[in-house]
C-alpha atoms as an extended CHARMM CRD file, in Angstrom:
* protein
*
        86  EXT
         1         1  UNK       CA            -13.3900000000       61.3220000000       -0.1640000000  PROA      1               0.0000000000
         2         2  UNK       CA            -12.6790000000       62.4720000000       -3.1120000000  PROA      2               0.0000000000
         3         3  UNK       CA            -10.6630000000       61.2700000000       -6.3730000000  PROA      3               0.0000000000
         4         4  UNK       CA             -7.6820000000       64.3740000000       -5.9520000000  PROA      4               0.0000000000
         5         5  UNK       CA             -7.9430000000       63.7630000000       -2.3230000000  PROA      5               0.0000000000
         6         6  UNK       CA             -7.8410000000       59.8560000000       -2.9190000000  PROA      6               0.0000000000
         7         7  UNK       CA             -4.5020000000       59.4960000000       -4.8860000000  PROA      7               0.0000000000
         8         8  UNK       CA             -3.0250000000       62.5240000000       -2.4930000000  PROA      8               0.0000000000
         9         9  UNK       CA             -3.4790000000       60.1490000000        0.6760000000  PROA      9               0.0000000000
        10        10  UNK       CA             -2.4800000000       56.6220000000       -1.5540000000  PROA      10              0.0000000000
        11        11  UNK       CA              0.5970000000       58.6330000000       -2.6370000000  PROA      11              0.0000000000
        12        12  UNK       CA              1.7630000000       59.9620000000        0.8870000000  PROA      12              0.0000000000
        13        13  UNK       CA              1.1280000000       56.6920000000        2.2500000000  PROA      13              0.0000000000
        14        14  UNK       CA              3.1130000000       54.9140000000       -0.7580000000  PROA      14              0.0000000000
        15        15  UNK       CA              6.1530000000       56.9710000000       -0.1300000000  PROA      15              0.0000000000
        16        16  UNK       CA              5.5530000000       56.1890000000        3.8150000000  PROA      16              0.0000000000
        17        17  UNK       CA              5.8350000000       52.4690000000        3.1890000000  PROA      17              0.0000000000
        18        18  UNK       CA              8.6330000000       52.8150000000        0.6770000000  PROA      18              0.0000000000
        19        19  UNK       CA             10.9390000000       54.1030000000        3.0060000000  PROA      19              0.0000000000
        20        20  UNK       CA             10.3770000000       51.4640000000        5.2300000000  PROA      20              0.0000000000
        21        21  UNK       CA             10.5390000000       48.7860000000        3.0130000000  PROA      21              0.0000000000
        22        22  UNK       CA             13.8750000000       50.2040000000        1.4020000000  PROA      22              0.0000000000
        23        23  UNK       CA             16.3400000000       48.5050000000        3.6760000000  PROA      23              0.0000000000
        24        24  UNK       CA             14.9530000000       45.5520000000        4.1220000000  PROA      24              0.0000000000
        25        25  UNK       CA             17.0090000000       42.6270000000        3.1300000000  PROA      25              0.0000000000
        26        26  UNK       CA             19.5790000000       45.1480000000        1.8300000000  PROA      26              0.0000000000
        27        27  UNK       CA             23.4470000000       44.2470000000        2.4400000000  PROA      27              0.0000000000
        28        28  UNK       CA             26.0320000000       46.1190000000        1.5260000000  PROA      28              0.0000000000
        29        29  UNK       CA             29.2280000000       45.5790000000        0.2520000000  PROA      29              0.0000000000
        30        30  UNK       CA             31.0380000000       46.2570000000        3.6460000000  PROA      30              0.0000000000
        31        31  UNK       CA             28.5540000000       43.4780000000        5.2650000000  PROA      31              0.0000000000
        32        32  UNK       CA             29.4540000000       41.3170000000        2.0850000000  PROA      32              0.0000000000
        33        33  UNK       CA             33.0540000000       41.8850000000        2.4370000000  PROA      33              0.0000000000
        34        34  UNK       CA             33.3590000000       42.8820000000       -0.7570000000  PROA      34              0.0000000000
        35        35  UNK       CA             35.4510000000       45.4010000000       -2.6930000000  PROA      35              0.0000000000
        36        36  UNK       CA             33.0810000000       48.1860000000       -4.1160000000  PROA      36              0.0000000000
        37        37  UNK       CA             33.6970000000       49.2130000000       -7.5250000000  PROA      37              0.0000000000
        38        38  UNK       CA             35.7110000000       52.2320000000       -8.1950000000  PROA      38              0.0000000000
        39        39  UNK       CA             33.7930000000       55.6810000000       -7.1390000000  PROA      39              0.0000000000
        40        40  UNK       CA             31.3300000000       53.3320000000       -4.7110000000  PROA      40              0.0000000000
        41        41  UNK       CA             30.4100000000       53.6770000000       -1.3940000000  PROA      41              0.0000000000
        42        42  UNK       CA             31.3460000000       50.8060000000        0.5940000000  PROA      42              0.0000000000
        43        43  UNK       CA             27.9480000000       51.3240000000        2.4480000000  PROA      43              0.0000000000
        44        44  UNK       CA             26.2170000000       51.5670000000       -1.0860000000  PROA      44              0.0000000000
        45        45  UNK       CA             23.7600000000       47.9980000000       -1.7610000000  PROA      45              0.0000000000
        46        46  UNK       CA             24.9830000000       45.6370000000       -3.5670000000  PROA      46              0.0000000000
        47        47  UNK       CA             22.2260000000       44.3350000000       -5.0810000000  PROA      47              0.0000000000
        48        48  UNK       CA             19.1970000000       46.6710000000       -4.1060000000  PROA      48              0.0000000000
        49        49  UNK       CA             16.1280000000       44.9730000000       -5.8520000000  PROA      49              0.0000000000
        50        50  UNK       CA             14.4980000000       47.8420000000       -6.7450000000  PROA      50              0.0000000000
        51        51  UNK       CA             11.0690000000       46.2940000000       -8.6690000000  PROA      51              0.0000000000
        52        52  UNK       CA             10.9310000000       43.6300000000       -6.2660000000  PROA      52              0.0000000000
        53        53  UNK       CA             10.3700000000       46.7970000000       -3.1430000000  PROA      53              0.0000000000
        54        54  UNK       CA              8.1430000000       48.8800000000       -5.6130000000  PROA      54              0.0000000000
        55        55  UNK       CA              5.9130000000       46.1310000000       -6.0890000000  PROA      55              0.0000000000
        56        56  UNK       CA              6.0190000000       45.2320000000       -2.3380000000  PROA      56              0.0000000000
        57        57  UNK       CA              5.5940000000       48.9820000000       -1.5340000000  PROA      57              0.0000000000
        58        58  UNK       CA              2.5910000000       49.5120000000       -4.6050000000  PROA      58              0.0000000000
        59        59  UNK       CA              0.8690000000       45.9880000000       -2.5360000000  PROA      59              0.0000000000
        60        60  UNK       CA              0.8490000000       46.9260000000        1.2550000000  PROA      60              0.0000000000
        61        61  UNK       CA             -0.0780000000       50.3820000000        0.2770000000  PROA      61              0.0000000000
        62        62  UNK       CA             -3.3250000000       49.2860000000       -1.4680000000  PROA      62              0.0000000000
        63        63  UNK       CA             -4.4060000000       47.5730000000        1.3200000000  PROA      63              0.0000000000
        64        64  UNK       CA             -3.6990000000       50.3600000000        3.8040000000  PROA      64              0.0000000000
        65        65  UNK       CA             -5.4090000000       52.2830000000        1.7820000000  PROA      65              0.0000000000
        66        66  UNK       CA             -8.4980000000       49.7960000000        1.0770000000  PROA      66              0.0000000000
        67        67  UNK       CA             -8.2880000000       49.3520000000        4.9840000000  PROA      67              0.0000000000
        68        68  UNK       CA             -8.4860000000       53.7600000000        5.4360000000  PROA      68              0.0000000000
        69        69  UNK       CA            -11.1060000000       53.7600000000        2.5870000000  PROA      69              0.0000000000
        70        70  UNK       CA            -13.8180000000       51.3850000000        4.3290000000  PROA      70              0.0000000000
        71        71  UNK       CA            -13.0500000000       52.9950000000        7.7890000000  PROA      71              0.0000000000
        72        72  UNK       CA            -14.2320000000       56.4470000000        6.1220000000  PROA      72              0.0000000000
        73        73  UNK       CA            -16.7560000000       55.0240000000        3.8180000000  PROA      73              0.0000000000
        74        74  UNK       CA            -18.5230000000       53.4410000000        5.8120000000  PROA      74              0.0000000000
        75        75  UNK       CA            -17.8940000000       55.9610000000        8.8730000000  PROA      75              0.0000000000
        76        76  UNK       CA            -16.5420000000       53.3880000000       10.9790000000  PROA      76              0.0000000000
        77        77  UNK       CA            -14.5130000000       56.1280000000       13.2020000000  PROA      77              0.0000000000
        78        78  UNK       CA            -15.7360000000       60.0500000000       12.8410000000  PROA      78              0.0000000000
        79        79  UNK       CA            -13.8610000000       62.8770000000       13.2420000000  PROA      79              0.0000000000
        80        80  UNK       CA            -15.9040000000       64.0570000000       16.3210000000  PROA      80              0.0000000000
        81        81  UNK       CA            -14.9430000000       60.7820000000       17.8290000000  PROA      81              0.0000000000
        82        82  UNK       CA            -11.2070000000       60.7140000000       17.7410000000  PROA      82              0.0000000000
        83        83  UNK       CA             -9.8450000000       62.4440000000       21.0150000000  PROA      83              0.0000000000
        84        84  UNK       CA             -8.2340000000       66.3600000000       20.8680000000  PROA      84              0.0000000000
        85        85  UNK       CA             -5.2740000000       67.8390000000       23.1170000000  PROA      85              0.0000000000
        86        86  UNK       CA             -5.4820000000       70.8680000000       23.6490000000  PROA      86              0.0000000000
């Protein structure tokens, strides 16, 4: 695998686990029962941690990626292998 091909698969599979880790522990200011500022969306987050989910994001994606890295390195499942439908 190589290094273009290497950051194009960490990237798609950063953005993969960022949108699943976005909502998590999110609550919004409906669910809070509190009034949203003026020009908010009552559905908006009230306090979205941001850095905290990037960081979580940046740390299972590495070790997906570590995990998808040995399995081709060391050829653990081949392409030949996987099964087709036609």
């Amino acid at each position: 695998m190589g290094p273009i091909t290497s950051v194009a698969i960490f990237l798609t599979i950063w953005w993969t686990v960022l949108f699943a880790v976005l909502p998590l522990g999110t609550r919004s200011y409906h669910e809070m029962g509190i009034e949203p500022p003026p020009g908010a969306d009552p559905g908006a987050p009230v306090n979205p941690n941001l850095k905290r989910k990037f960081l979580t994001t940046t740390c299972v994606a590495l070790v997906l990626f570590a995990i998808l890295w040995l399995v081709v390195k060391f050829q653990l499942v081949s392409l030949p292998d996987l099964p087709a439908t036609y």
